[in-house]
Predicted model as a PDB file, atoms N, CA, C, CB and O in Angstrom, pLDDT in the B-factor column:
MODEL        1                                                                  
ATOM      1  N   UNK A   1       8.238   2.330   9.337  1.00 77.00           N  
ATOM      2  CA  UNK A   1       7.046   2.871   9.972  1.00 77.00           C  
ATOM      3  C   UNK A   1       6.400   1.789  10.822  1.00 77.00           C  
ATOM      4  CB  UNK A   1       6.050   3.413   8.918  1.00 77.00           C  
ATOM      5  O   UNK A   1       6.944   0.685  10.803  1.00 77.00           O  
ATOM      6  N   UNK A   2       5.560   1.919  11.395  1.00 83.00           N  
ATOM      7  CA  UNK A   2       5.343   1.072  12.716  1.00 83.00           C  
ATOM      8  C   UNK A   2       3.731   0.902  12.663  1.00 83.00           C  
ATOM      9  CB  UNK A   2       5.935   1.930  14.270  1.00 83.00           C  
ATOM     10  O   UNK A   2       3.062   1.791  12.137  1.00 83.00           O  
ATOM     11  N   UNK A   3       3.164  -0.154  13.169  1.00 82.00           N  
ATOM     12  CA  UNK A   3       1.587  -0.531  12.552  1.00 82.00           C  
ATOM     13  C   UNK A   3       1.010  -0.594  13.759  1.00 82.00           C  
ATOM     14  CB  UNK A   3       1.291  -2.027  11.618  1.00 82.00           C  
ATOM     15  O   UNK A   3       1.691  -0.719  14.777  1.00 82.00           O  
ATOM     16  N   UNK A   4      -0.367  -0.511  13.780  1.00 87.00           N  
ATOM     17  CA  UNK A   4      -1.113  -0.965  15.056  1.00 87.00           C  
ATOM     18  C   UNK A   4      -1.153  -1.877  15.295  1.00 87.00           C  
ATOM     19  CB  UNK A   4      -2.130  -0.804  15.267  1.00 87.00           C  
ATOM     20  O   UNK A   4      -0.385  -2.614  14.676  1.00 87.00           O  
ATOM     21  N   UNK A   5      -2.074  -2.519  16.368  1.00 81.00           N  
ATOM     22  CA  UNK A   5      -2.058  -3.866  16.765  1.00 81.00           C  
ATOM     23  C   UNK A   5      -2.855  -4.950  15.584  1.00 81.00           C  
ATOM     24  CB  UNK A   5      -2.797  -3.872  18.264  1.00 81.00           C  
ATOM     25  O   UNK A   5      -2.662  -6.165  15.630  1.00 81.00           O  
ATOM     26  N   UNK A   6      -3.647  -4.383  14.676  1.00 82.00           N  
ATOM     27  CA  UNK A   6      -4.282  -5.215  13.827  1.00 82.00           C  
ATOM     28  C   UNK A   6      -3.225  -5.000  12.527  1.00 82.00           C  
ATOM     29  CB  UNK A   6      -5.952  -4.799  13.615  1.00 82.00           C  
ATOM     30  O   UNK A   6      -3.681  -5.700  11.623  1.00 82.00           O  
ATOM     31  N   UNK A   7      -2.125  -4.389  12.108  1.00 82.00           N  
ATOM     32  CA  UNK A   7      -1.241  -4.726  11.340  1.00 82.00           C  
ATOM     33  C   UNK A   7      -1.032  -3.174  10.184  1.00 82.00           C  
ATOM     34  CB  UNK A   7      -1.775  -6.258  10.689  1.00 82.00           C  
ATOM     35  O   UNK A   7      -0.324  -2.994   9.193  1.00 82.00           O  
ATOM     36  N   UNK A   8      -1.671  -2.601  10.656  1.00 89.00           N  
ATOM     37  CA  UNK A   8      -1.970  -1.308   9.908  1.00 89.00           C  
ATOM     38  C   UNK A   8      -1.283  -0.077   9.973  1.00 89.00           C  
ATOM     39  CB  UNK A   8      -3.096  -0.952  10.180  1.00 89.00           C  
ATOM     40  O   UNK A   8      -1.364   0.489  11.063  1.00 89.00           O  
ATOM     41  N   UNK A   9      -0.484   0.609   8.897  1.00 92.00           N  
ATOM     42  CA  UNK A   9       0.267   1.425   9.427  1.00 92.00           C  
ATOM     43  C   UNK A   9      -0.796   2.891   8.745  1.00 92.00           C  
ATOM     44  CB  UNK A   9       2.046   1.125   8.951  1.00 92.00           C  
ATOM     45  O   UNK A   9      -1.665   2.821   7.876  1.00 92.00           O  
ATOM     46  N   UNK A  10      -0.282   4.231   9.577  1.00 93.00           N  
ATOM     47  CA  UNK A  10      -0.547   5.385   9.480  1.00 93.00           C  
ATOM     48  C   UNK A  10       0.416   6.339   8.000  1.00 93.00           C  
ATOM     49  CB  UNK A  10      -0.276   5.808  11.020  1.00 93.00           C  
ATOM     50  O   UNK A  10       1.173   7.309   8.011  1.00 93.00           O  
ATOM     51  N   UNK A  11      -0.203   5.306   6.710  1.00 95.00           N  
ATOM     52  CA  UNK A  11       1.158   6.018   5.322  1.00 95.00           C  
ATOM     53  C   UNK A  11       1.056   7.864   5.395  1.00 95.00           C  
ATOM     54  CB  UNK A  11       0.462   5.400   2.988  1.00 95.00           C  
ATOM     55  O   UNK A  11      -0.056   8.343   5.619  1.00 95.00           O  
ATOM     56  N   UNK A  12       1.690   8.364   5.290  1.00 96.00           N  
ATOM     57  CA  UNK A  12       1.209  10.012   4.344  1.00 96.00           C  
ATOM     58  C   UNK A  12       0.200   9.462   3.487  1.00 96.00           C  
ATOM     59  CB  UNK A  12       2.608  10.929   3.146  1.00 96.00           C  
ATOM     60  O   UNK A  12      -0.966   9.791   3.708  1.00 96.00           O  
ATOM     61  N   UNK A  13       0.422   8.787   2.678  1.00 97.00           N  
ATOM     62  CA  UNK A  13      -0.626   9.150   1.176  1.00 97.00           C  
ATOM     63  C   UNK A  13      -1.831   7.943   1.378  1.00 97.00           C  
ATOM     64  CB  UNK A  13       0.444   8.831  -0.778  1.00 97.00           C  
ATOM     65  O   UNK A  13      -2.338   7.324   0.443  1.00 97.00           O  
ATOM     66  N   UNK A  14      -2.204   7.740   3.003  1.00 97.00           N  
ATOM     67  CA  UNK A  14      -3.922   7.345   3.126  1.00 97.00           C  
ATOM     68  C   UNK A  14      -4.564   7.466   2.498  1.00 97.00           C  
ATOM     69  CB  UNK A  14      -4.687   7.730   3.805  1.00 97.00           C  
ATOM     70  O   UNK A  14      -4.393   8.652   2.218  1.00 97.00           O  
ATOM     71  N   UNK A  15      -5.659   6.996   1.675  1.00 97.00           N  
ATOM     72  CA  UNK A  15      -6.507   7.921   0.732  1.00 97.00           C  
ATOM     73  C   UNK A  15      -6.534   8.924   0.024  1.00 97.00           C  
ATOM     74  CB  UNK A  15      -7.144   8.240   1.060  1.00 97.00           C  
ATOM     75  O   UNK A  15      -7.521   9.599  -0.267  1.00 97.00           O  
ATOM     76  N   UNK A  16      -5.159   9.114  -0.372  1.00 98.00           N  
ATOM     77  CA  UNK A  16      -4.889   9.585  -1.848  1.00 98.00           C  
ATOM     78  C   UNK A  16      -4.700   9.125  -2.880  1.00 98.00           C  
ATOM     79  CB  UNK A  16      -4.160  10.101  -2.004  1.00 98.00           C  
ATOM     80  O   UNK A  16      -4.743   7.899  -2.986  1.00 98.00           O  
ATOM     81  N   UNK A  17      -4.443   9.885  -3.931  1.00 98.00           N  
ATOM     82  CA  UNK A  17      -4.342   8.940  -5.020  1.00 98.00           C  
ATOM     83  C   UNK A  17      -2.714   8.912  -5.187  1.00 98.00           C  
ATOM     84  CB  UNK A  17      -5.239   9.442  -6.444  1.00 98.00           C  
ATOM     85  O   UNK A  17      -1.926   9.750  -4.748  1.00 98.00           O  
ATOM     86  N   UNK A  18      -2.402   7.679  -5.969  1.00 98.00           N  
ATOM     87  CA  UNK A  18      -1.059   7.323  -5.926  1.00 98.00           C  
ATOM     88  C   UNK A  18      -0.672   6.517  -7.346  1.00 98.00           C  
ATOM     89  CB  UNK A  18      -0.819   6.434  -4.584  1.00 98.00           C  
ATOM     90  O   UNK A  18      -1.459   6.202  -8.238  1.00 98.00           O  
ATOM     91  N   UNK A  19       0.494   6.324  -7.300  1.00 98.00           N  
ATOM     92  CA  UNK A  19       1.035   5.712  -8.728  1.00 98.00           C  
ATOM     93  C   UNK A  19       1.927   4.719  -7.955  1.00 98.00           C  
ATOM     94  CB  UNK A  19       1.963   6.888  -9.962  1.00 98.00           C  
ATOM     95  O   UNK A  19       2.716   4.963  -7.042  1.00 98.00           O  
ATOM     96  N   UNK A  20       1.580   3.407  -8.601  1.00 98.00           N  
ATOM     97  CA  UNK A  20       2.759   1.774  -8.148  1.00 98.00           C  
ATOM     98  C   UNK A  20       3.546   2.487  -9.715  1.00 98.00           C  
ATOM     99  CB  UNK A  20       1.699  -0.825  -8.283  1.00 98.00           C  
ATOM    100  O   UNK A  20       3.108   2.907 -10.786  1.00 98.00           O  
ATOM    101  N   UNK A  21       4.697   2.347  -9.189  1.00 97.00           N  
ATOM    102  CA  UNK A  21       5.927   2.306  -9.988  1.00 97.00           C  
ATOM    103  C   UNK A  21       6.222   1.324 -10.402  1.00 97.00           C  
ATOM    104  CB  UNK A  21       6.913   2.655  -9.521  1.00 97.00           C  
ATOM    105  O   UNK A  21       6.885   1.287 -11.439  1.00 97.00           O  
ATOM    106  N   UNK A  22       5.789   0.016  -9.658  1.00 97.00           N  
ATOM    107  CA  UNK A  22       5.677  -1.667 -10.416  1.00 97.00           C  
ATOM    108  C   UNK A  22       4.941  -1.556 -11.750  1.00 97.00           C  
ATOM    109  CB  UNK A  22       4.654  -2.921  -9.396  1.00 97.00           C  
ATOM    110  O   UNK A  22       5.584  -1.450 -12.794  1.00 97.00           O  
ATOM    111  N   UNK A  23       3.398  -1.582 -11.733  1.00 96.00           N  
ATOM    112  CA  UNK A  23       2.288  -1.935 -12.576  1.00 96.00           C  
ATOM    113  C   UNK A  23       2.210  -0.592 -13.468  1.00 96.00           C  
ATOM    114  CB  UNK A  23       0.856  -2.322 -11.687  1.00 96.00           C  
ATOM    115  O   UNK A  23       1.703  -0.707 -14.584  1.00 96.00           O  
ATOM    116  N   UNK A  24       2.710   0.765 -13.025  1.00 96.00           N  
ATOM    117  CA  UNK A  24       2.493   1.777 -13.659  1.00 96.00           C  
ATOM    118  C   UNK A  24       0.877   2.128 -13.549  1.00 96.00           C  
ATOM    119  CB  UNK A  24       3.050   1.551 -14.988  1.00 96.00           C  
ATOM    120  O   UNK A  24       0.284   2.537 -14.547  1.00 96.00           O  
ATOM    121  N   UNK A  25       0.256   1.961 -12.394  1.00 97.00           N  
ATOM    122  CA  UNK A  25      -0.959   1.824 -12.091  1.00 97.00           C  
ATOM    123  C   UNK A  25      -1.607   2.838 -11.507  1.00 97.00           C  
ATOM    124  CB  UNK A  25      -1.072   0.899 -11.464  1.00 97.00           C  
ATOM    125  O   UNK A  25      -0.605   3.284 -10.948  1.00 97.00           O  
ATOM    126  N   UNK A  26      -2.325   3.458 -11.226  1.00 98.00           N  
ATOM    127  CA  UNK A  26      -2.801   4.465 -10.674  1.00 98.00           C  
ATOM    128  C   UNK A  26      -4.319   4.255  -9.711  1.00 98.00           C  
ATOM    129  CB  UNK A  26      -2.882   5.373 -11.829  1.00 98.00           C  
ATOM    130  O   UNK A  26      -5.264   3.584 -10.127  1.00 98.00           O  
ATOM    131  N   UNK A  27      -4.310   4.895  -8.518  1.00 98.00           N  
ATOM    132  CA  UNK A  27      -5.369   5.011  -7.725  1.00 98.00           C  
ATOM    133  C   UNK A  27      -5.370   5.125  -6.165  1.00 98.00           C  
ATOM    134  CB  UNK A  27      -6.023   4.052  -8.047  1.00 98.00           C  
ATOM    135  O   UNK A  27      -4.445   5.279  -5.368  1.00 98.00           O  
ATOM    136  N   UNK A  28      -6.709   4.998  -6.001  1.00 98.00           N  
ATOM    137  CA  UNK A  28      -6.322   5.221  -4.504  1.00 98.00           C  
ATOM    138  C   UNK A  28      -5.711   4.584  -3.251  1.00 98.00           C  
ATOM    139  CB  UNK A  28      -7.150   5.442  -4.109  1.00 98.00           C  
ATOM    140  O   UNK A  28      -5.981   3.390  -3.124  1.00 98.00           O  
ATOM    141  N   UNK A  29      -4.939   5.133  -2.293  1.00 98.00           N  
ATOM    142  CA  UNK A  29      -4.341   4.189  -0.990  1.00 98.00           C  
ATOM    143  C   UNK A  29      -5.370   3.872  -0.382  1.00 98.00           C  
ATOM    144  CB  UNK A  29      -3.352   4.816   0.099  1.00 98.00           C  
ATOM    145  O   UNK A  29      -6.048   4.838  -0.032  1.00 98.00           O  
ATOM    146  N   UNK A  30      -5.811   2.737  -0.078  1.00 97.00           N  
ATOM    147  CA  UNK A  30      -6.708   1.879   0.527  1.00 97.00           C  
ATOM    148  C   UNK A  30      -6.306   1.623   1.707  1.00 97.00           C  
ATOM    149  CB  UNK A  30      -6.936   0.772  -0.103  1.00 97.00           C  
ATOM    150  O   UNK A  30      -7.131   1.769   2.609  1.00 97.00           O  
ATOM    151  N   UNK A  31      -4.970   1.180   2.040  1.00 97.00           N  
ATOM    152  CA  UNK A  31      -4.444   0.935   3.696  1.00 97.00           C  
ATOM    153  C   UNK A  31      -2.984   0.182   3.345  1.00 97.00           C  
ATOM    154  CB  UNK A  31      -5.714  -0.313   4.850  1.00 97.00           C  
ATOM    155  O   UNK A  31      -2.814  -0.490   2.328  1.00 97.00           O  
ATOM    156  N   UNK A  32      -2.126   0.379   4.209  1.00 97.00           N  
ATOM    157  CA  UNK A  32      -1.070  -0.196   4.116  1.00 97.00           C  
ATOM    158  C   UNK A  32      -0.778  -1.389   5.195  1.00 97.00           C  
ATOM    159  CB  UNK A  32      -0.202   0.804   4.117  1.00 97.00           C  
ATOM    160  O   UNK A  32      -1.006  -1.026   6.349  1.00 97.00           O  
ATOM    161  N   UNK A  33      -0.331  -2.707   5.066  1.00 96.00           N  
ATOM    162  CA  UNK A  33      -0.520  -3.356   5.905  1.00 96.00           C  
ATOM    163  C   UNK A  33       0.744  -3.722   6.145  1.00 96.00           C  
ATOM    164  CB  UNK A  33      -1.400  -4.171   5.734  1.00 96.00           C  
ATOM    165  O   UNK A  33       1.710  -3.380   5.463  1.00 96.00           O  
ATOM    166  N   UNK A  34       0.775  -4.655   7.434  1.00 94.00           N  
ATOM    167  CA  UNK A  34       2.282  -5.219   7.447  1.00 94.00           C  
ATOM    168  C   UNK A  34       2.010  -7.656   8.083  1.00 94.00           C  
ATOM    169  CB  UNK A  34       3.475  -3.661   9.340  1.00 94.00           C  
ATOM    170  O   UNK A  34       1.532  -8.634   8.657  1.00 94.00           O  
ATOM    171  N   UNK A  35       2.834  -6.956   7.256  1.00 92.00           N  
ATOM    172  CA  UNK A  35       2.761  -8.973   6.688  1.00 92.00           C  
ATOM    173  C   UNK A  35       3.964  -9.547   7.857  1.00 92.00           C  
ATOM    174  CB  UNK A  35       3.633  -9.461   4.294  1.00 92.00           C  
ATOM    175  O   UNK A  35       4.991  -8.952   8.185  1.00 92.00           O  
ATOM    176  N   UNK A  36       3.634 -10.447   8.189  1.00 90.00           N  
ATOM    177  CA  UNK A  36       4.981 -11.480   8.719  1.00 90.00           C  
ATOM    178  C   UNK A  36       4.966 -12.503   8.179  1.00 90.00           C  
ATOM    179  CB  UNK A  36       5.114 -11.934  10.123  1.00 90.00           C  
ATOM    180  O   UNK A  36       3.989 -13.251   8.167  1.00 90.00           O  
ATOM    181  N   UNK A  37       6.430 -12.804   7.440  1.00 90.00           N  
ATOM    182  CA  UNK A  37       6.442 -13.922   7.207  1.00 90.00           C  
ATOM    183  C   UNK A  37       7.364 -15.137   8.219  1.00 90.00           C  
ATOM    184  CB  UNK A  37       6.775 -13.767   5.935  1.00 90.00           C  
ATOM    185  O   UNK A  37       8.017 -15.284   9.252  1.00 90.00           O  
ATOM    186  N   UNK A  38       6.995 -15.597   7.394  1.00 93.00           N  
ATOM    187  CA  UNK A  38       7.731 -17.376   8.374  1.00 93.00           C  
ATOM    188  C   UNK A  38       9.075 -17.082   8.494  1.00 93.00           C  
ATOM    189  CB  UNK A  38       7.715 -19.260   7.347  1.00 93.00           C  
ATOM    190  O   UNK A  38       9.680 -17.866   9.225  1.00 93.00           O  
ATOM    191  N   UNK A  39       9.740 -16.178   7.994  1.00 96.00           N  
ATOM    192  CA  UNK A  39      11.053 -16.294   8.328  1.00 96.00           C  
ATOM    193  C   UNK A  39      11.580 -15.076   9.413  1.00 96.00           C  
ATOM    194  CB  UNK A  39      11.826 -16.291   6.963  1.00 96.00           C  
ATOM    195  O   UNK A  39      12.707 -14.934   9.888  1.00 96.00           O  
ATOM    196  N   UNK A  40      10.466 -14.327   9.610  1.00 93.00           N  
ATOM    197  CA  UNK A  40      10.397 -13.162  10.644  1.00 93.00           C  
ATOM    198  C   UNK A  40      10.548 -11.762  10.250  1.00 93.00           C  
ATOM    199  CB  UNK A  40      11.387 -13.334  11.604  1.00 93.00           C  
ATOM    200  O   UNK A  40      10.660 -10.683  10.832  1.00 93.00           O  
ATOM    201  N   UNK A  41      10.497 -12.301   8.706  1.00 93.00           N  
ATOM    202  CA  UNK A  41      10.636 -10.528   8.030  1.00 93.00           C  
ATOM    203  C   UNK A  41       9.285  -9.968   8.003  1.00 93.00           C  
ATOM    204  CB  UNK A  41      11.253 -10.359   6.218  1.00 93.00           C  
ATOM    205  O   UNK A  41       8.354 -10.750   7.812  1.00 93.00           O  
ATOM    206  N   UNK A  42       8.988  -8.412   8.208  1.00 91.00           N  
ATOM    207  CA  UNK A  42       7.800  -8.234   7.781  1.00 91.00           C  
ATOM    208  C   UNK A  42       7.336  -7.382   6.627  1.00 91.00           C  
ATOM    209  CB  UNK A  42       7.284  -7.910   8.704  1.00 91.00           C  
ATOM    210  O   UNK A  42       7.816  -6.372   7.142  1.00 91.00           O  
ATOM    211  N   UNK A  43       6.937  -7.031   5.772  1.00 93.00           N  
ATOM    212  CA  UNK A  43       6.629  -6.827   4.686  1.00 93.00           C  
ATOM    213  C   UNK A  43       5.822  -5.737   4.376  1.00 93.00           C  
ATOM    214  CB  UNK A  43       6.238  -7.755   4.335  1.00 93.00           C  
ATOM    215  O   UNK A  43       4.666  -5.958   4.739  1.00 93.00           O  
ATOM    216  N   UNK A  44       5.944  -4.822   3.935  1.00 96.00           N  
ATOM    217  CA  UNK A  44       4.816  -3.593   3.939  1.00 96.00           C  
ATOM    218  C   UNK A  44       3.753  -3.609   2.302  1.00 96.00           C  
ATOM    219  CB  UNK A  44       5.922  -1.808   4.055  1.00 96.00           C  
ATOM    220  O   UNK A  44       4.122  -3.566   1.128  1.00 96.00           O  
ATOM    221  N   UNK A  45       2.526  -3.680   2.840  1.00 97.00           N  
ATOM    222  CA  UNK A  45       2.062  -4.133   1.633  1.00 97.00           C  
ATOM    223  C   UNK A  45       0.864  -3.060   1.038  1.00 97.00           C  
ATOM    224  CB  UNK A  45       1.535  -5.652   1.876  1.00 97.00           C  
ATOM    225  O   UNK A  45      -0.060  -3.083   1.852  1.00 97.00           O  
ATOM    226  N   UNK A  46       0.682  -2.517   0.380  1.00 98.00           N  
ATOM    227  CA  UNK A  46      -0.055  -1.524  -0.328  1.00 98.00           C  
ATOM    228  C   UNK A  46      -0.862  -2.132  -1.103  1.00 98.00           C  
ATOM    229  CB  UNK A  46       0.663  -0.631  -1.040  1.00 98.00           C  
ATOM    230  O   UNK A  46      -0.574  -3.018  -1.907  1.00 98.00           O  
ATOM    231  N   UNK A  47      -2.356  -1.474  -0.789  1.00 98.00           N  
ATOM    232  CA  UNK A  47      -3.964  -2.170  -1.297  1.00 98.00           C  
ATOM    233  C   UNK A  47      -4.277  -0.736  -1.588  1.00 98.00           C  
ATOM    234  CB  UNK A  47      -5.250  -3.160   0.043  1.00 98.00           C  
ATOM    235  O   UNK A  47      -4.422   0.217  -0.822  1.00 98.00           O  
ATOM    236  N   UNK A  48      -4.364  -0.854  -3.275  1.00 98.00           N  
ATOM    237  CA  UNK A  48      -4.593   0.274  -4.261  1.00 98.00           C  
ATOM    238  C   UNK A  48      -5.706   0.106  -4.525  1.00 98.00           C  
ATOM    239  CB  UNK A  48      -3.852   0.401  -5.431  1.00 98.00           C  
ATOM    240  O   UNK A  48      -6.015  -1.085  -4.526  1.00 98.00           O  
ATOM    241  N   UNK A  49      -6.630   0.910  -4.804  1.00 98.00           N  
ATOM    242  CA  UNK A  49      -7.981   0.896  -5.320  1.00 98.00           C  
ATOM    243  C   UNK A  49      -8.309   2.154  -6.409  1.00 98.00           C  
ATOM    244  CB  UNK A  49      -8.959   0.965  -4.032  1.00 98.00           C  
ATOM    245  O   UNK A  49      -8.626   3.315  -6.148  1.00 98.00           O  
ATOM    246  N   UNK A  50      -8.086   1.396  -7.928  1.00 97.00           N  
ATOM    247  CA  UNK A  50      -8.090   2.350  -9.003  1.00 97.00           C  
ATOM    248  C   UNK A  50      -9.989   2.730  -9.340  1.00 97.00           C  
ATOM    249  CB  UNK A  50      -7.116   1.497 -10.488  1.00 97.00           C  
ATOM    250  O   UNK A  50     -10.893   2.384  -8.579  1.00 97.00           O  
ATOM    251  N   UNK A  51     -10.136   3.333 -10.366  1.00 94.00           N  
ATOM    252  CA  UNK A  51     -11.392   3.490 -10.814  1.00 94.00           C  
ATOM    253  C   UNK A  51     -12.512   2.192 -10.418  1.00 94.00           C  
ATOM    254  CB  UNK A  51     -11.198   3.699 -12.335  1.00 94.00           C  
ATOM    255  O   UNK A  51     -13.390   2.062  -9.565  1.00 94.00           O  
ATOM    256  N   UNK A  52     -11.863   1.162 -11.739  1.00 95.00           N  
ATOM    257  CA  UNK A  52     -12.782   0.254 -11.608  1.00 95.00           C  
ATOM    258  C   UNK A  52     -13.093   0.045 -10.450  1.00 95.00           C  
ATOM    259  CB  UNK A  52     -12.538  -0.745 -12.107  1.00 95.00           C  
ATOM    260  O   UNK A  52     -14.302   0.132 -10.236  1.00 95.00           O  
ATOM    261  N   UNK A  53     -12.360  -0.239  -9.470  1.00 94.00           N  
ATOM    262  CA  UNK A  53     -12.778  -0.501  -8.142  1.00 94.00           C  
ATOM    263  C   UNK A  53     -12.438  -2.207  -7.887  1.00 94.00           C  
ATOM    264  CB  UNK A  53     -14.481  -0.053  -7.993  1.00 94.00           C  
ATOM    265  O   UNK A  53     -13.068  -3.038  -7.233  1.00 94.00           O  
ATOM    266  N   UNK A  54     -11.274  -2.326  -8.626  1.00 96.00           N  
ATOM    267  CA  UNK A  54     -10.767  -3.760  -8.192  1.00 96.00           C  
ATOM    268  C   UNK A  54      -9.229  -3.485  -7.416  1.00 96.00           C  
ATOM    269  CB  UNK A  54     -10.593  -4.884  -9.731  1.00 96.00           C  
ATOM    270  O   UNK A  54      -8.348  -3.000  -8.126  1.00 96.00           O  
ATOM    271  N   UNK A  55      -9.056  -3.650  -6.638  1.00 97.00           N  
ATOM    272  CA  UNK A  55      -8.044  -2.997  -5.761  1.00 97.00           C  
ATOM    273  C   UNK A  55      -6.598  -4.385  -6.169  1.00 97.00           C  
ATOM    274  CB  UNK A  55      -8.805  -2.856  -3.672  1.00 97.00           C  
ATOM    275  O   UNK A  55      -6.843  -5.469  -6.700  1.00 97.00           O  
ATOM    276  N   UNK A  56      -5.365  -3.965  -5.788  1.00 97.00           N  
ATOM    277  CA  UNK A  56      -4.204  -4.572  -6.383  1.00 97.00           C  
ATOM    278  C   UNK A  56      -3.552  -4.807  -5.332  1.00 97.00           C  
ATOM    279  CB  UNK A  56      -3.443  -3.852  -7.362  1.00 97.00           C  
ATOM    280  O   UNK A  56      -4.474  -4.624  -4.537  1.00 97.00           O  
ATOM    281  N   UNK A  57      -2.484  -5.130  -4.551  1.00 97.00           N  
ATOM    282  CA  UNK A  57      -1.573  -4.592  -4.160  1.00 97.00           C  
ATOM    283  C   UNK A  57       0.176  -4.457  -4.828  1.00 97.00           C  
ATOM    284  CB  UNK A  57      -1.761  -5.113  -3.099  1.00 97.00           C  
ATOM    285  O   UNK A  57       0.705  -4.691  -5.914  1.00 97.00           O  
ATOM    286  N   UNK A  58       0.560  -4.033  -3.703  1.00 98.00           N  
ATOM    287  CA  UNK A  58       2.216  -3.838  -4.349  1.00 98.00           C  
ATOM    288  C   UNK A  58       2.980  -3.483  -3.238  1.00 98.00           C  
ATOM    289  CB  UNK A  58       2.483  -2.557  -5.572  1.00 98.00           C  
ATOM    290  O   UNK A  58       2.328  -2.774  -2.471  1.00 98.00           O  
ATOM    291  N   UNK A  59       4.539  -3.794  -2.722  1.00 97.00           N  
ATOM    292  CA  UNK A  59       5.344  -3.157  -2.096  1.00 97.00           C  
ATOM    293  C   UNK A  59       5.130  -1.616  -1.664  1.00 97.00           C  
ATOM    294  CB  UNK A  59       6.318  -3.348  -2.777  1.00 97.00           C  
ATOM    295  O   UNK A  59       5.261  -0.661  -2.429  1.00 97.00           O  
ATOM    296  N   UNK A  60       4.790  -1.547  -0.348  1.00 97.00           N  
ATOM    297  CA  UNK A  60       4.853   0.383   0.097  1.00 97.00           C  
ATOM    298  C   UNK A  60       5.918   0.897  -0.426  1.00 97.00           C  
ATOM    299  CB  UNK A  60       5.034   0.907   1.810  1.00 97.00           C  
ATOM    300  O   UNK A  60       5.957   2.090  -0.727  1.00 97.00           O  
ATOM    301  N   UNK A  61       6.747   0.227  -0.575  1.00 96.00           N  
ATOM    302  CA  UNK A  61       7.942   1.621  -1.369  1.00 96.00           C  
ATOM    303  C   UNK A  61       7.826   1.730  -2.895  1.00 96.00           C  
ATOM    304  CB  UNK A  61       9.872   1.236  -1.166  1.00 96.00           C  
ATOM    305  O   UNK A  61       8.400   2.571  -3.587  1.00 96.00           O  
ATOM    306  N   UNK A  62       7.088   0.864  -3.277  1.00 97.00           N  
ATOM    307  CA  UNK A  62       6.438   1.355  -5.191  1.00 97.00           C  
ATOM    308  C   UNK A  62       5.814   2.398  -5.291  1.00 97.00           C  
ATOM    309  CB  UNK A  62       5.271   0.412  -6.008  1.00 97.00           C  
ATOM    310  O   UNK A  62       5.637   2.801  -6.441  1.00 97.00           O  
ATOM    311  N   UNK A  63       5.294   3.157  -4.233  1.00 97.00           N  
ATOM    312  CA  UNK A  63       3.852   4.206  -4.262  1.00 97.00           C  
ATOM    313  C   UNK A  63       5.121   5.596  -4.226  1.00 97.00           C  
ATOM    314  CB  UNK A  63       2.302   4.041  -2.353  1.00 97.00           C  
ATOM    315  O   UNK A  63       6.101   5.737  -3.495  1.00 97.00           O  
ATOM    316  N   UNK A  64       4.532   6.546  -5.445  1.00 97.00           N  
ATOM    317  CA  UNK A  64       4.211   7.721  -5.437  1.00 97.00           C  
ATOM    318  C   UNK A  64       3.247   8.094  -5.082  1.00 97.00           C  
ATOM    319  CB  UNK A  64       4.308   8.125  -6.216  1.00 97.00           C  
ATOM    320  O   UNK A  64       2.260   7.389  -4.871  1.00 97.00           O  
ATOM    321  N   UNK A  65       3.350   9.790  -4.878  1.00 97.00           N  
ATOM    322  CA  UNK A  65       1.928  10.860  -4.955  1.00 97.00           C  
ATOM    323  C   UNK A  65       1.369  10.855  -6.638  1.00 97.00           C  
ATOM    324  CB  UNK A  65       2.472  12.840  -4.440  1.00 97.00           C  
ATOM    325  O   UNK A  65       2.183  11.283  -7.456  1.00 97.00           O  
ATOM    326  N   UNK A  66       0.651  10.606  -6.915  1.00 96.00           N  
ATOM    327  CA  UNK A  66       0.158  10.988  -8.565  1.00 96.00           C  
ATOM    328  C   UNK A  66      -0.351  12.194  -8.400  1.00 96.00           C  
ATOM    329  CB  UNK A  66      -1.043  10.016  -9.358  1.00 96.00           C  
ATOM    330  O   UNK A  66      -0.797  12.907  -7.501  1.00 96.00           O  
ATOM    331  N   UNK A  67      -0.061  12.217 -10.049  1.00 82.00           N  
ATOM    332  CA  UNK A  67      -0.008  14.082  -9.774  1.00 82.00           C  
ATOM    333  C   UNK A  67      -1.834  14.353 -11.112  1.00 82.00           C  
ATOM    334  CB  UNK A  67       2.506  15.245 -10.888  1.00 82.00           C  
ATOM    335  O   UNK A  67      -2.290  15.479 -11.313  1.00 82.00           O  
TER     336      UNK A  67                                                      
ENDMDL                                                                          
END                                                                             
């Protein structure tokens, strides 16, 4: 998927709620970003924001829809 100029991509599950398949975690999509690293890879990175309201991230391809 492809990001804007400030690094941000357009996920399906924007501000829904979602499940990391890493942490077994649950909450909302906050924004998906895209990382470059030093070696020229770039990285898709998912900023979850559960209840408490302390947000996580994790790999975009960890995220389900929670049901």
């Amino acid at each position: 998927m492809s990001a804007d100029h400030a690094g941000y991509e357009e996920h399906p599950l924007l501000n829904q709620r979602v499940r990391d398949i890493a942490s077994r975690g649950e909450g909302e999509l906050m924004a998906v970003t895209h990382e470059l690293h030093s070696d020229g890879r770039v990285v898709r990175v998912a900023h979850v924001r559960p209840a408490s309201g302390v947000e996580w991230s994790t790999a975009a391809d960890n995220l389900q829809a929670a049901r």
